[in-house]
Every structure is written in structure tokens, then in C-alpha cells.
N, CA, C and O atoms as a Maestro MAE file, in Angstrom:
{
 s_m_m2io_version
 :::
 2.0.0
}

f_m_ct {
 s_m_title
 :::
 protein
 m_atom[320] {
  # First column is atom index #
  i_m_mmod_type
  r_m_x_coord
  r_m_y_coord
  r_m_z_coord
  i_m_residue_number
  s_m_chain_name
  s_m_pdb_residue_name
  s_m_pdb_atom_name
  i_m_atomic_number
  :::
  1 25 -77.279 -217.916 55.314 1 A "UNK " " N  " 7
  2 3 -76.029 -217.532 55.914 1 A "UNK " " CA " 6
  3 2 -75.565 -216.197 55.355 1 A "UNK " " C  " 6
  4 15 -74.963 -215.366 56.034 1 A "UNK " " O  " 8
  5 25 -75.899 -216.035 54.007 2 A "UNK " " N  " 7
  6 3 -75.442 -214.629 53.526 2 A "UNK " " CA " 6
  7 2 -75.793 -213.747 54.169 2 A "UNK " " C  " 6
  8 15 -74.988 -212.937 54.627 2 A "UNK " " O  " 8
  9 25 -77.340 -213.655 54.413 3 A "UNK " " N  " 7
  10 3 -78.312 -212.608 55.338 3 A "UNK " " CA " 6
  11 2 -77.882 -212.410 56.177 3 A "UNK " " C  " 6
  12 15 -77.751 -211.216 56.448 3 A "UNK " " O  " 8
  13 25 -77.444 -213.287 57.015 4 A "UNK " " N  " 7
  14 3 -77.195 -212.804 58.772 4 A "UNK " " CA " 6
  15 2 -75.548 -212.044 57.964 4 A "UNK " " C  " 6
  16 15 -75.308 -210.838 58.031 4 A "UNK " " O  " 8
  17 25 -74.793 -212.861 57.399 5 A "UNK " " N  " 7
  18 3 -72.925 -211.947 57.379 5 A "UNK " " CA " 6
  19 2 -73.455 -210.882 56.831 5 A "UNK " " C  " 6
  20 15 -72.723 -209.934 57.114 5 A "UNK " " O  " 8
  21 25 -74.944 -210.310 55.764 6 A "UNK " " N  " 7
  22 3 -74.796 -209.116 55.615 6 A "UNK " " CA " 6
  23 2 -75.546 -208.308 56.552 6 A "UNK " " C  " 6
  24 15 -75.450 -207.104 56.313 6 A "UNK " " O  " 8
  25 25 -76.382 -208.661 57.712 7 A "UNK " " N  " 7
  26 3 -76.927 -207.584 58.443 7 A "UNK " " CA " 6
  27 2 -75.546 -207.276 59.756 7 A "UNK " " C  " 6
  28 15 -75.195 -206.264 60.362 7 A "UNK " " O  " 8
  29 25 -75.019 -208.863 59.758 8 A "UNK " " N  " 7
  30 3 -73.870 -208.775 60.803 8 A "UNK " " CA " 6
  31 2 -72.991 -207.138 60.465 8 A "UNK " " C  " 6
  32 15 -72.738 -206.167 61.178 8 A "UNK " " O  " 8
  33 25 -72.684 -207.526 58.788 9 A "UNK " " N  " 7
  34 3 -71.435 -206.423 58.182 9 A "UNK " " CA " 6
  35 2 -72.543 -205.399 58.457 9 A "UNK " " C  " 6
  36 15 -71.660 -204.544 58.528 9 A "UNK " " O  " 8
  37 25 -73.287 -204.934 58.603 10 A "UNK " " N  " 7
  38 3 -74.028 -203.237 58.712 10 A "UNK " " CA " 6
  39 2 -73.794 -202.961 60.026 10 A "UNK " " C  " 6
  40 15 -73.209 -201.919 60.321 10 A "UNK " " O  " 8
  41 25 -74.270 -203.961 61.114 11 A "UNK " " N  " 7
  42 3 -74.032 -203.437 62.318 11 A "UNK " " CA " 6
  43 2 -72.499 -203.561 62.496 11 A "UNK " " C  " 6
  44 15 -72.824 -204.572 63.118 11 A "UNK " " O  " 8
  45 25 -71.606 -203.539 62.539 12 A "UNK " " N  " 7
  46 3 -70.263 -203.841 62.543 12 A "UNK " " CA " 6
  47 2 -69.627 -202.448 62.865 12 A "UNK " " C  " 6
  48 15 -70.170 -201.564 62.202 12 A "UNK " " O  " 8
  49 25 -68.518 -201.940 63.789 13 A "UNK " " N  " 7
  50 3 -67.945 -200.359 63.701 13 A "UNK " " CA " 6
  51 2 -66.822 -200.528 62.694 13 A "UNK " " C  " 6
  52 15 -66.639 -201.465 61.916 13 A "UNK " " O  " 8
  53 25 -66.251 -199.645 62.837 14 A "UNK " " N  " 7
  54 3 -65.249 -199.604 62.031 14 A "UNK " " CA " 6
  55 2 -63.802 -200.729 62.808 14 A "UNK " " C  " 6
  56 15 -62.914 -200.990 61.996 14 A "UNK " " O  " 8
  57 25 -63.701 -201.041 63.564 15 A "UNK " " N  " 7
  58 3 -62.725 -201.394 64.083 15 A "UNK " " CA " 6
  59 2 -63.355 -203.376 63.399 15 A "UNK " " C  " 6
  60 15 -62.744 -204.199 62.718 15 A "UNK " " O  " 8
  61 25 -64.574 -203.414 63.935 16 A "UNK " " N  " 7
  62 3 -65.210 -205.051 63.605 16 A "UNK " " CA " 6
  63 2 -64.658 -205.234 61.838 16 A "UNK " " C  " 6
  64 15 -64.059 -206.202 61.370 16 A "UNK " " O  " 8
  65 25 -65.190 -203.676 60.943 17 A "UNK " " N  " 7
  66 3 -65.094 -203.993 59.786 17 A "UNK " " CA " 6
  67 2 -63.809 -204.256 59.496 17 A "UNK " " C  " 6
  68 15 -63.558 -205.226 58.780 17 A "UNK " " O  " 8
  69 25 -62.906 -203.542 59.936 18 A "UNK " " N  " 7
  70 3 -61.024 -204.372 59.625 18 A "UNK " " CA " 6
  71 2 -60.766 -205.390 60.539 18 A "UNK " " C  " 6
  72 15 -59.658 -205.924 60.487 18 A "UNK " " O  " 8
  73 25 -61.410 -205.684 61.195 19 A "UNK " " N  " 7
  74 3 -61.005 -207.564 61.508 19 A "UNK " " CA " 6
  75 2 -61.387 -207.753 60.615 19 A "UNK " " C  " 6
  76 15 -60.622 -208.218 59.770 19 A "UNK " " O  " 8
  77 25 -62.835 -207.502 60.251 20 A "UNK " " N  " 7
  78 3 -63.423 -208.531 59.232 20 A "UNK " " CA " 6
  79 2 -62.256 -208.692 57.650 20 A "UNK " " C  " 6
  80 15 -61.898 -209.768 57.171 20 A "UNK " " O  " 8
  81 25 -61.938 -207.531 57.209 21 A "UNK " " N  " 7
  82 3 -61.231 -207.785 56.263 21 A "UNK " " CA " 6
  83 2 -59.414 -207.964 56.263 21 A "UNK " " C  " 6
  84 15 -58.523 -207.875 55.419 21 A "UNK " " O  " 8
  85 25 -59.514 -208.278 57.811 22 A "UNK " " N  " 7
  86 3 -58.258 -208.653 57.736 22 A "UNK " " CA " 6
  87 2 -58.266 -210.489 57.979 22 A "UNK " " C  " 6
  88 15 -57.548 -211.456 57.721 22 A "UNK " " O  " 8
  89 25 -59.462 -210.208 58.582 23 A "UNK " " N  " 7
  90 3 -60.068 -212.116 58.486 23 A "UNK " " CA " 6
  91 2 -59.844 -212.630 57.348 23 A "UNK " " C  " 6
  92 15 -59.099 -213.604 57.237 23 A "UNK " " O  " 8
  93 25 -60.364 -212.142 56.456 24 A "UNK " " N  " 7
  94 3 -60.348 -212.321 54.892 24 A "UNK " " CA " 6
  95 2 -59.305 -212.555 54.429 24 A "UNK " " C  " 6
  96 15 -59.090 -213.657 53.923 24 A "UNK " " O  " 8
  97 25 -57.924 -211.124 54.494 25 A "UNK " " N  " 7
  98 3 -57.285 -211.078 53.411 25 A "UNK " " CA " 6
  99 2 -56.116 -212.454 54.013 25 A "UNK " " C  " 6
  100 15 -55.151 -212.878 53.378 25 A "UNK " " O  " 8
  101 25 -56.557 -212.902 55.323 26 A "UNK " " N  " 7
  102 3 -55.314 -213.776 55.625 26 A "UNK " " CA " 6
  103 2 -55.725 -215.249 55.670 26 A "UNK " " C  " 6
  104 15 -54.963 -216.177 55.939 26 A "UNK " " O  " 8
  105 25 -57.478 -215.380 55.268 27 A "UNK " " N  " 7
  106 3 -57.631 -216.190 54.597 27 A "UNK " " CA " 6
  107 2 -57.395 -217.026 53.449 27 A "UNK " " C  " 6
  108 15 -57.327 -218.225 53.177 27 A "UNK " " O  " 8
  109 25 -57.249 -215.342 52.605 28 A "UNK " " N  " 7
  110 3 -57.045 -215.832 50.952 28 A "UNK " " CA " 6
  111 2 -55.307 -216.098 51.113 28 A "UNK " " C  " 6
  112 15 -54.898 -217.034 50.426 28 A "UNK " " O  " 8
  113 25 -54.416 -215.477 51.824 29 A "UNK " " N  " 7
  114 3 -52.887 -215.572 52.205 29 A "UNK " " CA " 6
  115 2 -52.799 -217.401 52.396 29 A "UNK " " C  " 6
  116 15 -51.956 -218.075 51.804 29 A "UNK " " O  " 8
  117 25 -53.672 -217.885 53.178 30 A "UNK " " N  " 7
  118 3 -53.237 -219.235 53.540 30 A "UNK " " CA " 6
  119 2 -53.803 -219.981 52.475 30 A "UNK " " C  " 6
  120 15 -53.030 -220.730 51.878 30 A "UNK " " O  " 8
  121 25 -55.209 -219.929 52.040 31 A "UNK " " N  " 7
  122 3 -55.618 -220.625 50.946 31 A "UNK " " CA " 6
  123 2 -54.773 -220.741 49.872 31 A "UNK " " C  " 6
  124 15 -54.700 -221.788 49.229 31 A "UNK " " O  " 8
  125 25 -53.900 -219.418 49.530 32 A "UNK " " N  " 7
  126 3 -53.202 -218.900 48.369 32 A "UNK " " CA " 6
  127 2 -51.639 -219.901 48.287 32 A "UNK " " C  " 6
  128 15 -51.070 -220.603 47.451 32 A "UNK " " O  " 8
  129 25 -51.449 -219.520 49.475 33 A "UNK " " N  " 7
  130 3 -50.200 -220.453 49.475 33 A "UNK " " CA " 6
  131 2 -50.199 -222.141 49.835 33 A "UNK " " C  " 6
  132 15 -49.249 -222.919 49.749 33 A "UNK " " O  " 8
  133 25 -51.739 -222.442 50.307 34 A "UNK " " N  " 7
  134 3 -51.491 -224.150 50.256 34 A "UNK " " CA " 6
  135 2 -51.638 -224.546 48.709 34 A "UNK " " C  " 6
  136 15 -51.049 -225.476 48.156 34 A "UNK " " O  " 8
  137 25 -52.610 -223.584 48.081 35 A "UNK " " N  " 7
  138 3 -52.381 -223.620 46.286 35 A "UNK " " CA " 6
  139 2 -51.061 -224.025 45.857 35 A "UNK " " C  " 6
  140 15 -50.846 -224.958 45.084 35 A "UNK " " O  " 8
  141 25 -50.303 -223.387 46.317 36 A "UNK " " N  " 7
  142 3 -48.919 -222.975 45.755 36 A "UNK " " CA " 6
  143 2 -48.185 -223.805 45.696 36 A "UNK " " C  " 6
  144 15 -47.370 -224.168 44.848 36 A "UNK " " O  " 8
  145 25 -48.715 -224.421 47.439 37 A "UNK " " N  " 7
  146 3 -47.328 -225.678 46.879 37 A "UNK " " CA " 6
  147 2 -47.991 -226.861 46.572 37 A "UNK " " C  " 6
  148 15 -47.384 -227.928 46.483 37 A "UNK " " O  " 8
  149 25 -48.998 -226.772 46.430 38 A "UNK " " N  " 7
  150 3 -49.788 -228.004 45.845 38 A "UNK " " CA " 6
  151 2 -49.538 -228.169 44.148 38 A "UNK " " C  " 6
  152 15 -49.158 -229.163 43.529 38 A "UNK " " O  " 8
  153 25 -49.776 -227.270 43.816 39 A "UNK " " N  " 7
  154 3 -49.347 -227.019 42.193 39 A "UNK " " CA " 6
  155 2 -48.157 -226.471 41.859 39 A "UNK " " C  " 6
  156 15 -47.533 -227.229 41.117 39 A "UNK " " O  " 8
  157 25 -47.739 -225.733 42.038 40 A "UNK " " N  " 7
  158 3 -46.506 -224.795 41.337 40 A "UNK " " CA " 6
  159 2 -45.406 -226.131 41.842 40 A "UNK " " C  " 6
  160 15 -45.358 -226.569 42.991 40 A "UNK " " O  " 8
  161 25 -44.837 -226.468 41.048 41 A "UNK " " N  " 7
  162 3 -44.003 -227.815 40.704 41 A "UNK " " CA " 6
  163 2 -42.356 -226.787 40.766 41 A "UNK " " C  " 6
  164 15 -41.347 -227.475 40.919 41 A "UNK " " O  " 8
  165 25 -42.238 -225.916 40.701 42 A "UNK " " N  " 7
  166 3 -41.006 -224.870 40.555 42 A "UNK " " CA " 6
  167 2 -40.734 -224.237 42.203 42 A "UNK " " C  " 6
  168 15 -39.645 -223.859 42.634 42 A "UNK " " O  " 8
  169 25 -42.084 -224.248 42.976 43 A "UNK " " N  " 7
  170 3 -41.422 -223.574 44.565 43 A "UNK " " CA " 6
  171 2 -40.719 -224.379 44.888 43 A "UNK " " C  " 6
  172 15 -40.727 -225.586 44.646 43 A "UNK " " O  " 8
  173 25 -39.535 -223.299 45.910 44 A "UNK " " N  " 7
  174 3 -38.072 -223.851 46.205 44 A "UNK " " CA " 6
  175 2 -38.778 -224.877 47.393 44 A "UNK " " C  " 6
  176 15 -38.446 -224.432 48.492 44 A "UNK " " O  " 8
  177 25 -39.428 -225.800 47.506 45 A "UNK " " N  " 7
  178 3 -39.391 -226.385 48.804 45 A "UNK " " CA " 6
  179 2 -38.953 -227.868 48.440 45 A "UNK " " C  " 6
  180 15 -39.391 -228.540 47.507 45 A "UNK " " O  " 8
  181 25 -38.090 -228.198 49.281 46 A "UNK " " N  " 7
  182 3 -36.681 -229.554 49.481 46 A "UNK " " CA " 6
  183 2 -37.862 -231.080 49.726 46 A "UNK " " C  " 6
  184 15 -37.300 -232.075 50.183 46 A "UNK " " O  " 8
  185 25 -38.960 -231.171 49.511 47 A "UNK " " N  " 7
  186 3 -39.849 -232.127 49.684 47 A "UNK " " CA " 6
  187 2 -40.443 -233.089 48.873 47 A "UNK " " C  " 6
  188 15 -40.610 -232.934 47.663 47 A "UNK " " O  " 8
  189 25 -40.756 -234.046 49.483 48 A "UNK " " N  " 7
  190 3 -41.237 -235.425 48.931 48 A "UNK " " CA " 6
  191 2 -42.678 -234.409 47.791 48 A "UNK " " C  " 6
  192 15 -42.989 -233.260 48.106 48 A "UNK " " O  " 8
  193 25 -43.125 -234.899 46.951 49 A "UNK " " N  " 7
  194 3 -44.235 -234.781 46.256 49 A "UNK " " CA " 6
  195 2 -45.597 -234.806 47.248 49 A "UNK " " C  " 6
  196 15 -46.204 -233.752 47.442 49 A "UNK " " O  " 8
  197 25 -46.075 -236.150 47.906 50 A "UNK " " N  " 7
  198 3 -47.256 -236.455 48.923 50 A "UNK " " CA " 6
  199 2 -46.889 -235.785 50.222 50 A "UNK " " C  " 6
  200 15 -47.860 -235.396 50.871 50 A "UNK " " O  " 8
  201 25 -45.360 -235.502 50.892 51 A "UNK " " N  " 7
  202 3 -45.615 -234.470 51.981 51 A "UNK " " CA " 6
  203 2 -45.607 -232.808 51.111 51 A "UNK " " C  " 6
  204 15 -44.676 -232.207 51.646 51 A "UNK " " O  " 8
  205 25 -45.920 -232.353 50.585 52 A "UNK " " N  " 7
  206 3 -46.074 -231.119 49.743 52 A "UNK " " CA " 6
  207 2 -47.611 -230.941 49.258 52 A "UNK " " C  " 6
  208 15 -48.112 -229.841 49.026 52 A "UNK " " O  " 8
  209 25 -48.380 -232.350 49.121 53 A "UNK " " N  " 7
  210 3 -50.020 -232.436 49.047 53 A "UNK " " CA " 6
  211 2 -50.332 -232.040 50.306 53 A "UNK " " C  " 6
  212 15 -51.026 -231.067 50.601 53 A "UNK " " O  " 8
  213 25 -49.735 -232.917 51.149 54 A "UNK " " N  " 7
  214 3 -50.310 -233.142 52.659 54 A "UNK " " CA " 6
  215 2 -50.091 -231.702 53.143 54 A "UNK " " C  " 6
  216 15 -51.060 -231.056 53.542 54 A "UNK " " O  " 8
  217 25 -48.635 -231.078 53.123 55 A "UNK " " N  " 7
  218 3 -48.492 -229.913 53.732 55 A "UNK " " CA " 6
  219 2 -49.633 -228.829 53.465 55 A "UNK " " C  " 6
  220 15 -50.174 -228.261 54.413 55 A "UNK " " O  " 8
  221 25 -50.019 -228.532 51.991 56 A "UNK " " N  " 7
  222 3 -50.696 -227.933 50.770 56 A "UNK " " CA " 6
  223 2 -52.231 -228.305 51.500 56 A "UNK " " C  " 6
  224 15 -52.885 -227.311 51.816 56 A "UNK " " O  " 8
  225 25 -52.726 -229.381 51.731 57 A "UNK " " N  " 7
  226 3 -53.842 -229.511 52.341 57 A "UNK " " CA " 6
  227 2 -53.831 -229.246 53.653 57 A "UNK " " C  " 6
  228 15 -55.053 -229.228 53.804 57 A "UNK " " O  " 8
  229 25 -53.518 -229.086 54.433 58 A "UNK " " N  " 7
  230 3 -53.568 -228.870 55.700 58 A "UNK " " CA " 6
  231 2 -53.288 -227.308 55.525 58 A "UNK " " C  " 6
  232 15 -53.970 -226.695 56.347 58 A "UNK " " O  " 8
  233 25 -52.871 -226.848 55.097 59 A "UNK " " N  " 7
  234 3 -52.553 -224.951 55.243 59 A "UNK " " CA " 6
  235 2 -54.357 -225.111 54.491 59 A "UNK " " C  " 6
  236 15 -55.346 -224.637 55.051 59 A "UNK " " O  " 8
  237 25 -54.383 -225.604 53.627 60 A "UNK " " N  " 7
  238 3 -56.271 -225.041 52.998 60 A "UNK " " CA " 6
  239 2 -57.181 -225.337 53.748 60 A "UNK " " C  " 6
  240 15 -58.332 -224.980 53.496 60 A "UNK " " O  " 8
  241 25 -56.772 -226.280 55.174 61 A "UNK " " N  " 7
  242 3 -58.015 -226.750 55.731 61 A "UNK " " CA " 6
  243 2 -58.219 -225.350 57.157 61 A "UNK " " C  " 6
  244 15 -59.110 -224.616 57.585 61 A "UNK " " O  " 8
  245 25 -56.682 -225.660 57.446 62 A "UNK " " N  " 7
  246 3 -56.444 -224.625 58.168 62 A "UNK " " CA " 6
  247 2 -56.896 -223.023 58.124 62 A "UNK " " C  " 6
  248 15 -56.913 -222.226 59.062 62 A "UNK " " O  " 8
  249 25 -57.200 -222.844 56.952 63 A "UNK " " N  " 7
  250 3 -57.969 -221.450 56.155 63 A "UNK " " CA " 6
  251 2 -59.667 -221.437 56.300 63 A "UNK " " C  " 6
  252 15 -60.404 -220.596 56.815 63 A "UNK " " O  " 8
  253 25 -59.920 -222.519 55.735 64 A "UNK " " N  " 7
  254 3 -61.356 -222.246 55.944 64 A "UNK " " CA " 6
  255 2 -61.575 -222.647 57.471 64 A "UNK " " C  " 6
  256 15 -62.746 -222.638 57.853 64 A "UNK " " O  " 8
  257 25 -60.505 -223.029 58.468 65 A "UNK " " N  " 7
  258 3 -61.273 -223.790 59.741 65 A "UNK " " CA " 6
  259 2 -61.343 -222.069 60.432 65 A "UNK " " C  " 6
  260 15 -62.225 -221.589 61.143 65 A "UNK " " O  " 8
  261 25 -60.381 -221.575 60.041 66 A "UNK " " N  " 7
  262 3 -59.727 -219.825 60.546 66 A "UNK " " CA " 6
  263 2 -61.138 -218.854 60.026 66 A "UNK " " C  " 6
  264 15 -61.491 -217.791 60.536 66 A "UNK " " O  " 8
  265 25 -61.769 -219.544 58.917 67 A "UNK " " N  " 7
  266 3 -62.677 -218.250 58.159 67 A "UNK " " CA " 6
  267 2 -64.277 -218.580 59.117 67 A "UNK " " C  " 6
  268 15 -65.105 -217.794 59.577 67 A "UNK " " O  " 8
  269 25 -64.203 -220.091 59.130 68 A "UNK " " N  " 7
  270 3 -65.340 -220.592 59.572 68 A "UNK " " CA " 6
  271 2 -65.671 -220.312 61.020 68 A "UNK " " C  " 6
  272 15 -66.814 -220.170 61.457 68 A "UNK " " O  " 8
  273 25 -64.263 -220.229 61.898 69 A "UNK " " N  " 7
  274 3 -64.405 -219.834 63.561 69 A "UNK " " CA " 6
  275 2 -64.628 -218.115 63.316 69 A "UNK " " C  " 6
  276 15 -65.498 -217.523 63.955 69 A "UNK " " O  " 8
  277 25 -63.909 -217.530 62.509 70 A "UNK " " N  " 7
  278 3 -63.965 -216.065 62.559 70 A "UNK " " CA " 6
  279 2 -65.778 -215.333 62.754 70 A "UNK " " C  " 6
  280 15 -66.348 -214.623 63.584 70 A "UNK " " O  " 8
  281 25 -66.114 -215.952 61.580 71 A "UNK " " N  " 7
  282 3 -67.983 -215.944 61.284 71 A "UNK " " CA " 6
  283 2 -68.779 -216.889 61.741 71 A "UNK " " C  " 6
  284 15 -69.859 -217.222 61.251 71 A "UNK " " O  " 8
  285 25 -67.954 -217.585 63.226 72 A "UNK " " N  " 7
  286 3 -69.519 -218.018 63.711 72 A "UNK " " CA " 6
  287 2 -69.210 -216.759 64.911 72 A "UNK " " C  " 6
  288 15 -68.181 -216.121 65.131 72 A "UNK " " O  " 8
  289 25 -70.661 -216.710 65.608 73 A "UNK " " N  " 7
  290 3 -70.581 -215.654 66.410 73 A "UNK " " CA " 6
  291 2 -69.566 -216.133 67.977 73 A "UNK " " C  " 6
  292 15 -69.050 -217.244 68.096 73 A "UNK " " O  " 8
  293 25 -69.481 -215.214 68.855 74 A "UNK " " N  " 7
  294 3 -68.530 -215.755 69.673 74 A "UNK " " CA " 6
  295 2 -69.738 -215.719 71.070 74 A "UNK " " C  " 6
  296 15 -70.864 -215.240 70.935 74 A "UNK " " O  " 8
  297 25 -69.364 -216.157 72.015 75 A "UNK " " N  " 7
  298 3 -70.283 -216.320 73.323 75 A "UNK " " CA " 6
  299 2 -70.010 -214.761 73.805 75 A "UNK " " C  " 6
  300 15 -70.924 -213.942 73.899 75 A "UNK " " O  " 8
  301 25 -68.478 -214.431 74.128 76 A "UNK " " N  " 7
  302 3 -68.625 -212.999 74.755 76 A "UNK " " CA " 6
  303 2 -69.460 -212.196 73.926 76 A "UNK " " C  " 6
  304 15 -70.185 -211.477 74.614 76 A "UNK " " O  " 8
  305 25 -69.638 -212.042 72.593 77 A "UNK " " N  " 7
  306 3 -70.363 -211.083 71.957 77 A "UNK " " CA " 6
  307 2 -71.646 -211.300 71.972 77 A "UNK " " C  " 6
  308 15 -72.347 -210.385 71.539 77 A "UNK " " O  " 8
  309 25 -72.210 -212.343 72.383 78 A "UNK " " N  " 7
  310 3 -73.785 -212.964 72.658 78 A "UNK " " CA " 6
  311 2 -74.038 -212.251 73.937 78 A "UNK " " C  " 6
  312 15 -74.999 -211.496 74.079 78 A "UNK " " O  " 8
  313 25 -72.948 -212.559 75.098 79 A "UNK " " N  " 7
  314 3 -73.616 -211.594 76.486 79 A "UNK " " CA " 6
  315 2 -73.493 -210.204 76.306 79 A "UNK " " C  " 6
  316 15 -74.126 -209.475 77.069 79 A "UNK " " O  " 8
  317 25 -72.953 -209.829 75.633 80 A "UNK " " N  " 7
  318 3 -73.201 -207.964 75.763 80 A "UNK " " CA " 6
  319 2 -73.949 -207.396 75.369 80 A "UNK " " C  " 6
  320 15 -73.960 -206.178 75.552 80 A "UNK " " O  " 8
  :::
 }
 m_bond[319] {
  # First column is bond index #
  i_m_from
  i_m_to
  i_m_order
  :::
  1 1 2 1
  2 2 3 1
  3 3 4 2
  4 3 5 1
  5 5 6 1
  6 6 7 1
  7 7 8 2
  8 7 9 1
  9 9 10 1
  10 10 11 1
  11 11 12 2
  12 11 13 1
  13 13 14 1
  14 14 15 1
  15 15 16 2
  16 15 17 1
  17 17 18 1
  18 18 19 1
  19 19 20 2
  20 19 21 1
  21 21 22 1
  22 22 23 1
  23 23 24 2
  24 23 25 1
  25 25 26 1
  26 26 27 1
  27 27 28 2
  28 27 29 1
  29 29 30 1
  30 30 31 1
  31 31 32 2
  32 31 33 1
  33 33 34 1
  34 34 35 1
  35 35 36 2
  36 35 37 1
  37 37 38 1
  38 38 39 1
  39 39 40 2
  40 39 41 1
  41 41 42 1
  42 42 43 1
  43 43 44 2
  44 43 45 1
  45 45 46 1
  46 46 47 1
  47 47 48 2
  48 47 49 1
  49 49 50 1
  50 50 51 1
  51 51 52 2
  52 51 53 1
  53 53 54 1
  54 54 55 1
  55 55 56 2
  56 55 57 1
  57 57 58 1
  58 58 59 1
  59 59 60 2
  60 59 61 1
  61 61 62 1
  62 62 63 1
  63 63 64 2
  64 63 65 1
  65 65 66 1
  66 66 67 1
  67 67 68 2
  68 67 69 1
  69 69 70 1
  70 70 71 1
  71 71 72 2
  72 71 73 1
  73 73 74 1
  74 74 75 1
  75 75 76 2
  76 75 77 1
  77 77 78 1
  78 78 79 1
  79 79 80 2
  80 79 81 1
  81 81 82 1
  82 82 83 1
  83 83 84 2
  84 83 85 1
  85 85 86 1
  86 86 87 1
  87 87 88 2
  88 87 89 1
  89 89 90 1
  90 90 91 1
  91 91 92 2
  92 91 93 1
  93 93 94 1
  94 94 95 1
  95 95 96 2
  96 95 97 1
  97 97 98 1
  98 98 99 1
  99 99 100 2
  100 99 101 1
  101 101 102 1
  102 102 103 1
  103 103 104 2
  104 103 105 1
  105 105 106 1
  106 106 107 1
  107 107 108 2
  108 107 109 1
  109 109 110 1
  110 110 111 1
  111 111 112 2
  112 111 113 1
  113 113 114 1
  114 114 115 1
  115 115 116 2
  116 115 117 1
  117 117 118 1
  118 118 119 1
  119 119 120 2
  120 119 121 1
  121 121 122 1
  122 122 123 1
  123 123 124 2
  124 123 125 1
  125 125 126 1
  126 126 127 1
  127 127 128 2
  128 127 129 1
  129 129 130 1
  130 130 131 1
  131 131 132 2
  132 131 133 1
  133 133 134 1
  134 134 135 1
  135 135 136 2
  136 135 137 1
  137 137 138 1
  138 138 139 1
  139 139 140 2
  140 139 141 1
  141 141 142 1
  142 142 143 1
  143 143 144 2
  144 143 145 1
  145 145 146 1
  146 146 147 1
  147 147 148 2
  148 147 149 1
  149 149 150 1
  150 150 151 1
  151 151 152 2
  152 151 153 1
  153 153 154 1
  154 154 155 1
  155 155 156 2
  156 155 157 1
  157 157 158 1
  158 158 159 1
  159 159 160 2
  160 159 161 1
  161 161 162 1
  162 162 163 1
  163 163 164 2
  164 163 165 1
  165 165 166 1
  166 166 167 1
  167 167 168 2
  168 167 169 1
  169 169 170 1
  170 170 171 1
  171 171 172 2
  172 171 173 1
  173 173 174 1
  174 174 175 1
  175 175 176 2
  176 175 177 1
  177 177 178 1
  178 178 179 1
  179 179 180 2
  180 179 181 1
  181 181 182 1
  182 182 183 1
  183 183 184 2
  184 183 185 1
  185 185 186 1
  186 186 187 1
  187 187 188 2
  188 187 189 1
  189 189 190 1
  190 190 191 1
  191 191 192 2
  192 191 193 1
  193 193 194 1
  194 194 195 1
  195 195 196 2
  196 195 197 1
  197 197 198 1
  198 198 199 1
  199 199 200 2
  200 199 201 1
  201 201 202 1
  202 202 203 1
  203 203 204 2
  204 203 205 1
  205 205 206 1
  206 206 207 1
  207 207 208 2
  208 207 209 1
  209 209 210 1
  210 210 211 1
  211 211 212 2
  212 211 213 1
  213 213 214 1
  214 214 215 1
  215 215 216 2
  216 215 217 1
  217 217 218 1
  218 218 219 1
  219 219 220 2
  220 219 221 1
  221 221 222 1
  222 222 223 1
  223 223 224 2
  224 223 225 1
  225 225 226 1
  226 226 227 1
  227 227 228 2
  228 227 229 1
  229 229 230 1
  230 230 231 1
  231 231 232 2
  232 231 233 1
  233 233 234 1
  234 234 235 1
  235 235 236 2
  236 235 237 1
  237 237 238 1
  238 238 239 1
  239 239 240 2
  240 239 241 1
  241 241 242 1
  242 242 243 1
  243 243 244 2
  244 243 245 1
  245 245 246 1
  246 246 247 1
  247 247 248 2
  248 247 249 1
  249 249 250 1
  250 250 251 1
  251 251 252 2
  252 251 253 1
  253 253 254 1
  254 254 255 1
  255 255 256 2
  256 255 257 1
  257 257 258 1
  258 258 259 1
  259 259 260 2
  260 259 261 1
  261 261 262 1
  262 262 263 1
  263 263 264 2
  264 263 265 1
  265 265 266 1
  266 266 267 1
  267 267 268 2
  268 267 269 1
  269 269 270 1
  270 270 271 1
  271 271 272 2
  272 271 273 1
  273 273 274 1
  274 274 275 1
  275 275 276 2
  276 275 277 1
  277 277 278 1
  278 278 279 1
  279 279 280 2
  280 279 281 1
  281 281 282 1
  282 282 283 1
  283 283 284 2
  284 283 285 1
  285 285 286 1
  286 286 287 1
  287 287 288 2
  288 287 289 1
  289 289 290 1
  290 290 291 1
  291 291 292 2
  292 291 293 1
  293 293 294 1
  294 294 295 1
  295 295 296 2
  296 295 297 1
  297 297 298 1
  298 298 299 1
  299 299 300 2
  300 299 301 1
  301 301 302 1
  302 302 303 1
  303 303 304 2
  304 303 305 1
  305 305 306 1
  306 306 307 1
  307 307 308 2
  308 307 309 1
  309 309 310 1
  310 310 311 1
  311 311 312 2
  312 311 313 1
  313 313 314 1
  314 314 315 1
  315 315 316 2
  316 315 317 1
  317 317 318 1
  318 318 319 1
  319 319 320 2
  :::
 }
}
């Protein structure tokens, strides 16, 4: 899988390469913050403990489901 994302990233223009790293940086944004409220015991949020897991897991699943659709290839880009 590395091989193909790194021959993918060579052929890529410049416009593919900032999706790509905007894919990323709003990956690590959602991963970052289901962290947050999973652990940090001090964020202001008004919630039960297990809806604050649940919320906290679902923003992390939601991240990799966002990273995982981003890098599979898409059908329009297969016909062109």
C-alpha cells in the first residue's frame, strides 16, 4: 500500500498534492480532537463520561473512515 500512495504522490499536480495534504491535516484535526475529549478530563464539555467515549470514538472512526475513502482511488479518476 505504501508503493502505490508513493508512485500515486509522484504522479499527483500540484492542485492533487494540496488535497492530499489537506486530506491529512483534517485528518489529524478530527483524530486530534476525538483524543481530546476522550482524555483531557478538563474540556469544557457539559457531558456524561460514556457519551464523551462514545462521542470521542466516533469523531476517530470518522477520521480514518475520511482518510481511508480519500486514498482509495475514485471510479471518475479510473475512466480518464
Amino acid at each position: 500500500m505504501l508503493d502505490t500512495f508513493r508512485s500515486n504522490y509522484k504522479k499527483k499536480s500540484l492542485k492533487g498534492r494540496f488535497l492530499l495534504f489537506i486530506g491529512i491535516l483534517f485528518f489529524l484535526i478530527y483524530l486530534t480532537l476525538g483524543l481530546m475529549i476522550i482524555f483531557w478530563e478538563k474540556i469544557p464539555l457539559r457531558m456524561e463520561q460514556n457519551y464523551r467515549y462514545a462521542f470521542g470514538g466516533l469523531l476517530i472512526v470518522y477520521a480514518f473512515f475520511r482518510f481511508i475513502r480519500y486514498l482509495s482511488p475514485n471510479s471518475d479518476e479510473e475512466e480518464q
